[in-house]
C-alpha positions, 0 to 999 in steps of 0.5 A: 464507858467502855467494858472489856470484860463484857459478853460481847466487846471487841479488844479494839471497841474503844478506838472504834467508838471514839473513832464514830464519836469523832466523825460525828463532831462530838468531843468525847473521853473513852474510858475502858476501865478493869472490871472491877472499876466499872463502877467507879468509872461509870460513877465519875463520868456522871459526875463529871456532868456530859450531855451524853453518856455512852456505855458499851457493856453489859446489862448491870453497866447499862442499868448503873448508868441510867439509874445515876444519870436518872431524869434530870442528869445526861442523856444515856445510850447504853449500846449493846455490849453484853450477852443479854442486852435487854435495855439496848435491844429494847430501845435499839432492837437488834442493830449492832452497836456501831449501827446504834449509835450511828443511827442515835447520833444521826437522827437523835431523840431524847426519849423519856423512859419509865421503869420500876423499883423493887427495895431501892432497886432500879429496873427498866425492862423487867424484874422476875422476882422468885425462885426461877430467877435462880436459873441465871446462876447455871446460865452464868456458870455456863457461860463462863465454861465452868459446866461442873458448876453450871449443873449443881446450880441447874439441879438446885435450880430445879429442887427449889423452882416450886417450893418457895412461894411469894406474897405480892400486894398491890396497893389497894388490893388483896394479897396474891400468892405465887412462885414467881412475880415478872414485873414489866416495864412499859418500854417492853409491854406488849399490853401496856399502851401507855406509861402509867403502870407496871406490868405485873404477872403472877406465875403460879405453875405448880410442878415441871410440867406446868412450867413447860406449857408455859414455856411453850405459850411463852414461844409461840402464843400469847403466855398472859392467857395461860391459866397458871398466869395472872396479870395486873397493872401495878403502880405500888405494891409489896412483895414478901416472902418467908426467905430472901427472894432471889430477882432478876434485875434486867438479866441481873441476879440480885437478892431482894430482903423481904418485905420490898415495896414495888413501885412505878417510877415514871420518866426515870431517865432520858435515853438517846434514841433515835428517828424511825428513817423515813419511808421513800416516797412510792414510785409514780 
């Protein structure tokens, strides 16, 4: 499944995927739908039951295929096709996608991946939930040209970043107030070593220039040691809040109704991965 409204897909990407598809011996259908079909197209091919589902689109593509195709339906290769691309770059890292796929099809793995859930909302990376999930709307706005647009967003973004407070409590625990809660999955944790739980960080910076130290710690040290940060494994919770809560569902800008139960969804779906290629022996 092909998005050629996406950040990044060439015009001529269709062809070019059949084109690998078919040198790898796979009978494949290529769709490249209007945008506003992806998701009934996405929906069909799942339905229609493949062993693999390929998408070449952006981050809301990929994690609509994986949340449908879920543990037991196809395999899910979401390559890299949008302007984020947290999933493909999590599972491909910075190869681009025809060397992605290549690579997937040439030394393949099916690769259990875990994720998290926030008020029915699947995610596989991490979900930032709070007001500073408001600065995608000026990134997008940006993106788009539209800069007029793209600074009102920014100011808003700014006036509301350290008045809205959320409430989050993990199962068993007491609750925790702060600006923003960053769940992380464990294909992306530095500090998870094993598939059991979210990551969950609690960002409780109180003014503009808190935040930057933590912007800075983020870029060139270790941000969980920062004092405004807490961080916590949390395989079930509940997050509130006195208003709507704006979040950030892989790069995707959504609204969570509070209360929303958190909760860790183990082995969520199965993505075509690949062999790390082999070392060359050392020279005698």
């Amino acid at each position: 499944m092909v998005n050629p409204a996406s950040g990044s897909v060439d015009p001529d990407a269709p062809e070019a995927l059949k084109a690998i598809l078919d040198a790898f011996g796979v009978s494949a259908r290529v769709n490249a739908p209007d945008a506003r079909d992806v998701r009934a197209a996405v929906e069909a091919a799942v339905a229609a039951r493949p062993d693999l589902v390929v998408t070449l689109a952006g981050d809301g593509t990929a994690n609509l295929a994986a949340s449908l195709c879920g543990p037991a339906g196809p395999l899910v290769a979401p390559l890299p096709g949008g302007t984020l691309n947290f999933l493909p770059r999590a599972l491909y890292g910075s190869l681009a996608w025809p060397e992605a796929l290549r690579a997937a099809l040439s030394r393949p793995v099916a690769r259990p991946v875990s994720g998290g859930e926030v008020g029915g909302r699947r995610f596989y990376c991490a979900a930032i939930l709070g007001s500073p999930a408001l600065w995608a709307l000026p990134r997008e706005a940006a993106r788009s040209g539209k800069l007029a647009r793209a600074w009102k967003r920014a100011v808003l973004a700014f006036r509301r970043a350290f008045m809205n407070h959320v409430r989050f409590q993990p199962a068993g625990g007491p609750p925790r107030r702060a600006v923003a809660v960053s769940l992380i999955c464990p294909l992306v944790s530095a500090a998870l070593q094993e598939e059991t739980a979210l990551e969950a960080a609690l960002l409780d910076f109180h003014d503009a220039l808190e935040a930057l130290r933590l912007a800075m710690s983020n870029m060139i040290g270790d941000w969980r040691r920062d004092p405004a940060v807490t961080v916590l494994c949390c395989t079930e919770g509940v997050i509130s809040a006195r208003r709507p809560i704006p979040a950030l569902f892989d790069g995707e800008m959504h609204i969570v109704e509070p209360p929303a139960r958190i909760r860790f969804v183990p082995g969520a779906f199965r993505a075509l991965a690949f062999d790390p290629p082999r070392a060359e022996p050392a020279a005698p």
